[in-house]
N, C-alpha and C positions, 0 to 999 in steps of 0.2 A: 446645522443643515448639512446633509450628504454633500459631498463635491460635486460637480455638475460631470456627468459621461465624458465629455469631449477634455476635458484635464486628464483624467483615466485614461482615456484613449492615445492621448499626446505622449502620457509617460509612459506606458508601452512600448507604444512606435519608438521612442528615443530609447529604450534598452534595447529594442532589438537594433536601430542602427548601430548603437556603441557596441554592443557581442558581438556583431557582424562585422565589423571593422576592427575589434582585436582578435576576432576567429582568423582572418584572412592575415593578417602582422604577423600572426603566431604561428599559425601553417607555414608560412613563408620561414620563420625564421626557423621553424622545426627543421625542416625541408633542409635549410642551407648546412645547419651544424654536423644534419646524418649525412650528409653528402659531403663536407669536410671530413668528418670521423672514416668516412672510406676511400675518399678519391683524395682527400688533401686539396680541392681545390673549391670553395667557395664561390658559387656563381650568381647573383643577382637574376631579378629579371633585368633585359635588353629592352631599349626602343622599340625593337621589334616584334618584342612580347608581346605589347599592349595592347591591339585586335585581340589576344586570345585572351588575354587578362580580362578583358570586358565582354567578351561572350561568355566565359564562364561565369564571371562571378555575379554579372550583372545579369543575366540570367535567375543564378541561385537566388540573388537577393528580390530579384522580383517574382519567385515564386514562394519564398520565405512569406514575404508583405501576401500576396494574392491568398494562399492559402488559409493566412494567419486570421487576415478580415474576413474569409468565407465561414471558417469554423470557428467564429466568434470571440478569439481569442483575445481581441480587443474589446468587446463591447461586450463581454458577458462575465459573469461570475464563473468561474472554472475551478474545479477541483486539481487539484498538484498532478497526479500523478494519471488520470487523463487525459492533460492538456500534452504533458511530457509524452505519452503515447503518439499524439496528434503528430509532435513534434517530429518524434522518431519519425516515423511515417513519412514526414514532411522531406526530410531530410535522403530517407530514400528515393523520393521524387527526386529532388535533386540530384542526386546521382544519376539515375536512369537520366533523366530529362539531356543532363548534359553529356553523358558519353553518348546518346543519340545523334546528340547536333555536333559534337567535335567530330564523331567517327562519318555523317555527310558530307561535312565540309571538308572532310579530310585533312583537318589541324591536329598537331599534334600538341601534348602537354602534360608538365608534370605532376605525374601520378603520383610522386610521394607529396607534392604540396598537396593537391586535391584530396588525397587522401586523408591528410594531417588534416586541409580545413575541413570536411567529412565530421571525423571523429570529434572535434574541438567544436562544431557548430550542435552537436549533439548535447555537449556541456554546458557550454556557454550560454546559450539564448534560454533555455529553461531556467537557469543559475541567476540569469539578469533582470529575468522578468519577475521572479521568486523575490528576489532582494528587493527590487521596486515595490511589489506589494506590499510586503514586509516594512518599507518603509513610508508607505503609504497609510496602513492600518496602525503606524506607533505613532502618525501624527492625527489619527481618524478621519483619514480621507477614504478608506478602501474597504466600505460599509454599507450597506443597505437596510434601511430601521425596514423590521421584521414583525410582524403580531401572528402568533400563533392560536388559530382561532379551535379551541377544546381544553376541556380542563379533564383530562384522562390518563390512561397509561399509555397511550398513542402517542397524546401531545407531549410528552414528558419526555418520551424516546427520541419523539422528532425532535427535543429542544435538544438534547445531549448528540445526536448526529450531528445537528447545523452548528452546534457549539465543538466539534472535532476538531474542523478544517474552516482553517480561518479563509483560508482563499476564495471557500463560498461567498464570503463577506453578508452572512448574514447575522446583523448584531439583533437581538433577539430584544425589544421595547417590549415586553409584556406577552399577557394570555388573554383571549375574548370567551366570559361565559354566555356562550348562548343558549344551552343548554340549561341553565339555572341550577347546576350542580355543588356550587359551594353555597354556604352561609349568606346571607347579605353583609355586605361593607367585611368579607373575610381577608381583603387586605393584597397577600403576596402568594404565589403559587411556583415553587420550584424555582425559589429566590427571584423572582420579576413580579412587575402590578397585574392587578388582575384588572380587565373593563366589564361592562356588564353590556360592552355593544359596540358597535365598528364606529357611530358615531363619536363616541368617549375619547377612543382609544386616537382617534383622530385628531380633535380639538388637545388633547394631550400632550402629543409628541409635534407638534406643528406642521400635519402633513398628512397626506394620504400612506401608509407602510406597505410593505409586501403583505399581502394577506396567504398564510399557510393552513389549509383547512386541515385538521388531525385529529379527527372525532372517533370516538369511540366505537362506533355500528353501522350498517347503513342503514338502518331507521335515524341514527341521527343526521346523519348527509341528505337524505332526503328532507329531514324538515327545514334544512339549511338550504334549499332552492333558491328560495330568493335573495338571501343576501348572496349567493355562489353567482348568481345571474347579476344584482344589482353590481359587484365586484369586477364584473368581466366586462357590461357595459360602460363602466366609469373607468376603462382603460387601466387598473389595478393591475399590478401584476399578482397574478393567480396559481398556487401551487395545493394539489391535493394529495394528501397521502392516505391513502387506501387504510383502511381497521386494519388490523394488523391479522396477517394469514398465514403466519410462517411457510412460505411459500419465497423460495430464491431469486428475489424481484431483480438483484444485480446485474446489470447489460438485459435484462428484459425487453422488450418493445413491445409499443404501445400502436396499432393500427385503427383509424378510423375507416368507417366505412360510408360513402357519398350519399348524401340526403338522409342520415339514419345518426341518432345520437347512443349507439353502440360502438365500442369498443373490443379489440381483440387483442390479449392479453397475453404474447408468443415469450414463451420461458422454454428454453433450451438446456439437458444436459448437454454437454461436450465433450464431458468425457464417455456420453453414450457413442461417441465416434471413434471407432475402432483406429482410425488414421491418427485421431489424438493422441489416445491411447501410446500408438508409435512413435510420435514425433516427442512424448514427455518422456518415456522412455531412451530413445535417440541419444535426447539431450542431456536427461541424468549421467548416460554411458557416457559418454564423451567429455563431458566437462569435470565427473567423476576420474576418467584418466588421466587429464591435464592437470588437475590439482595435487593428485596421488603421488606423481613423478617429482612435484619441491621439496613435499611434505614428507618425503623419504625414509631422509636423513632426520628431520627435526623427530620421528616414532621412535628412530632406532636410539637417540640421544633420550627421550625419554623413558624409552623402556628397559635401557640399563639404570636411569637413577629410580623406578618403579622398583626395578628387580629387587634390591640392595636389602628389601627385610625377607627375602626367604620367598614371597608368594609370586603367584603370576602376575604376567604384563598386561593382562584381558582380561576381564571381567566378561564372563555370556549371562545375557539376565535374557528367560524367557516372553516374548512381545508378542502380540498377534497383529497380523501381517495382513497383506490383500487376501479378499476373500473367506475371511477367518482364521488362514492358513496360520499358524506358531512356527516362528525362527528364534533365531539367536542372533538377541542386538548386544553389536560389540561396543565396548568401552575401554578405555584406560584403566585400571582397576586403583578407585582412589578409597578406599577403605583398608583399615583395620584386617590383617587373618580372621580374629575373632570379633567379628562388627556385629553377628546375631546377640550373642550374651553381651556387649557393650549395650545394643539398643534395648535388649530389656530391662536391663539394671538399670539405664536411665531414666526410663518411664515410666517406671514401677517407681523411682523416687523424686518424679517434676509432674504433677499434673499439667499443668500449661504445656509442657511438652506433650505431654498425653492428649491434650486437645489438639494440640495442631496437628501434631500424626495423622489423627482420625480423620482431618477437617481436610489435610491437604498431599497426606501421604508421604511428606517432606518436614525437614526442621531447618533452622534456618542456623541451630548452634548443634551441629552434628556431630556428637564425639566419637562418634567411628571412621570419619576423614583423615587420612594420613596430611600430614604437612605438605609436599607434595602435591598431594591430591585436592587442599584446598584451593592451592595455584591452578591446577587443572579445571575445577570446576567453577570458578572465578572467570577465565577466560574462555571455558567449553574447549578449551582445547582435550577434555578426557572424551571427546565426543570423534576424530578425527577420523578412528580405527572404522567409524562408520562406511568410512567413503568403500570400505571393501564389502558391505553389503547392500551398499547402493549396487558395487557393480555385477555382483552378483543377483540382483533383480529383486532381493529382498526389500530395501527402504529405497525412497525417491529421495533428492537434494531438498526438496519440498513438499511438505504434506503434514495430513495430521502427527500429532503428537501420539509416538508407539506407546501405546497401553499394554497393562498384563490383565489375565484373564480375570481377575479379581475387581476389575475396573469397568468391566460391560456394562453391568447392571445402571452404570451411571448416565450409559448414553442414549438407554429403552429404546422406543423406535428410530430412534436415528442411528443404531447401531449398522443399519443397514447402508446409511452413508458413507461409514469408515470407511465398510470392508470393501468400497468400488475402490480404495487408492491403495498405494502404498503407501504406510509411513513416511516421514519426511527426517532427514536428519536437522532440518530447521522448518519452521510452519510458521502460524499467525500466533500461537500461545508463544514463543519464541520472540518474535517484534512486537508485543502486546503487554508487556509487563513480565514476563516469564511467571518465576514463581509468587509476585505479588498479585499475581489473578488468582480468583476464587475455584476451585473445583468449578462450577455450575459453567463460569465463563470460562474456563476450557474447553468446556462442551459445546459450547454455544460455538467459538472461536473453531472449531474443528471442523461442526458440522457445517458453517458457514464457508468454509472453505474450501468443501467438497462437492459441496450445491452449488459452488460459482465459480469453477476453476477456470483459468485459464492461462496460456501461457502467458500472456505478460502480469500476469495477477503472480507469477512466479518469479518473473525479473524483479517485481517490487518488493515482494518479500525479501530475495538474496539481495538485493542492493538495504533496504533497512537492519536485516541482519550484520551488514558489513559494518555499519551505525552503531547497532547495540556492541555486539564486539570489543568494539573499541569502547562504547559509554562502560558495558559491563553491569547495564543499569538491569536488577532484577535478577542477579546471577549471584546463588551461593550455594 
């Protein structure tokens, strides 16, 4: 049997106190070291602190708690890096909140501690409540039994989504044929039992489950009225996902309208906002220049041990850009002089390499790689040179994956998704497997990512990026 809410709820509440109380230890002791490291003298707080110590912090923390239990943080299933958004957010509250009330009352207080605890409450209270789950789900507390009611390509998708992110916590007991779709007594469907009815599926798992309705058409959702009705009156919890529309449901909203069972179905581009447009741009430029300024010296050390067989330090491979427009994306150049007549001799003598050529445009044992250049492309560091056509307005820090004109054909009408972005020098095919994705799901991954942009859909990407990097998982 699931744990009961209010355990869930208790172990929450106690990671956020414990974050919250090494966030503010930690700030403090940040605070005292930078303030040694320049003045040489290390100051505590004072007796006389303590009114300000407790107007701030006891503040932050009762807006932390107030916040936390309004957006359900405690009592709900939340996805990672929504909640972390929430958080962020939360956190700027607090700031604003309390320079408001120190600068009325006219208290003064330290901005590097404040600061420090700022930054470190940003970490910490997602990181604590992350690891609580985490250990909540290896002992099976941190789970919701699940029946996904359609035996389709719907239900199939839905079950591989809720099967993603575990912090949904929805453990997935089965599929309900209401439809009368499979065989009789056909057994298992996309490795779970199959029921042949909400009653089964019930007596089954010892309980009433999340009921997920993922049926194939709305001829089938309509003849699923009453059990959708009998579902809703028996206090079930009820999730329906629409046939499936390829249509960018992501941050969509859903408005009801009073006394009427219609719905309005508000889907948003954002980057049809010109204001967007400029603030992604903005940001590229800027964080583009700050990177560019370390990473200096580590081009100019790489482009001497490049140089050493005779060719150049850059590679330009022709890309299409916003708009359709064709630039020249840079590289580190990690090939062979002669890598055309290497690649053909190879082909021409490994079919299996001749298949994945074809299959993926990439080989995964490339003998036109210089030594070198395997290390480069291992860690993407042959990619770095980009950050100069970020700043040149050609590729974004994030976006699709740059294609050459040989590769349109693959994206037919979604081609028209590309060409509203720029390139990205990292994207979703990037934190997604890289080259252990299939061609198709690049596409998919691409176009999905330009139907649903947004900036912090970009901080998640650069922050997983920084992840793979380091894992190196899907890099050759």
């Amino acid at each position: 049997m699931p744990v009961k809410p209010v355990a869930r709820q208790a172990a929450l509440l106690t990671a956020d106190c414990v974050s919250f109380t090494l966030t503010v230890v930690l700030a403090l002791a940040n605070a005292m070291l930078i303030r040694y490291h320049y003045v040489g003298v290390p100051r505590p707080p004072q007796t006389d602190d303590l009114g300000r110590i407790l107007i701030v912090f006891g503040t932050s923390f009762a807006i932390l708690l107030f916040r936390s239990w309004t957006l359900g943080h405690y009592t709900r299933f939340r996805p990672f890096w929504a909640e972390l958004q929430e958080v962020v957010k939360t956190v700027l509250v607090i700031a604003a909140a309390n320079s408001f009330l120190l600068f009325a009352i006219g208290v003064q207080f330290s901005r590097l501690w404040f600061g420090s605890f700022l930054l470190l409450l940003v970490v910490l209270v997602p990181y604590f409540r992350e690891r609580t789950k985490m250990l909540m789900i290896r002992r099976g507390l941190w789970y919701q039994p699940t029946c996904i009611v359609g035996i389709g390509e719907n239900a199939r998708k839905t079950a591989d989504a809720l099967d993603s992110d575990s912090s949904l916590g929805h453990q997935i007991i089965g599929f309900i044929d209401v439809v009368k779709k499979l065989p009789r007594n056909t057994g298992t469907f996309h490795g779970h039992p199959v029921y042949t009815s909400e009653e089964h599926a019930q007596s089954d798992t010892g309980g009433i489950p999340t009921l997920v309705f993922a049926l194939d058409s709305t001829d089938e959702m309509d003849e699923q009225k009453t059990l959708i009705n009998k579902a809703i009156a028996s206090s079930t919890q009820v999730t329906i996902v629409p046939p499936q529309m390829a249509l960018p449901l992501y941050g969509a909203k859903v408005e009801g309208i009073f006394r009427h069972d219609s719905a309005l179905l508000k889907i948003s581009n954002r980057l049809a906002d010109p204001n967007a447009q400029k603030l992604k741009r903005l940001v590229d430029y800027t964080l583009s220049l700050l990177l560019l300024l370390p990473v200096s010296a580590l081009i100019l050390v790489l482009g001497a041990l490049i140089k050493t067989d005779g060719g150049p330090v850059f590679y330009k491979h022709r890309r299409i850009g916003r708009n359709g427009k064709p630039f020249d994306c840079l590289k580190f150049r990690s090939m062979k002089l002669d890598s055309q007549k290497l690649l053909e001799r190879y082909l021409k003598h490994d079919s299996n390499a001749m298949e994945e050529w074809d299959q993926t445009r990439k080989l995964k044992h490339d003998p036109r790689v210089t030594r070198i250049g395997r290390y480069l492309r291992r860690t993407s560091i042959d990619e770095l040179p980009q950050l100069i056509n970020v700043i040149k307005g050609e590729m974004s820090l994030v976006g699709p994956r740059p294609i050459v004109l040989e590769e349109q054909h693959h994206y037919g009408d979604m081609f028209s998704y590309y060409k509203t972005m720029r390139p990205g020098m990292t994207g979703l095919w990037q934190v997604s497997g890289r080259n252990d994705t299939s061609y198709n799901e690049r596409v998919q991954l691409d176009v999905w990512y330009c139907r649903n942009w947004s900036l912090w859909n970009d901080v998640v990407v650069l922050i997983k990026t920084c992840k793979i990097l380091i894992s190196r998982h899907g890099a050759y």
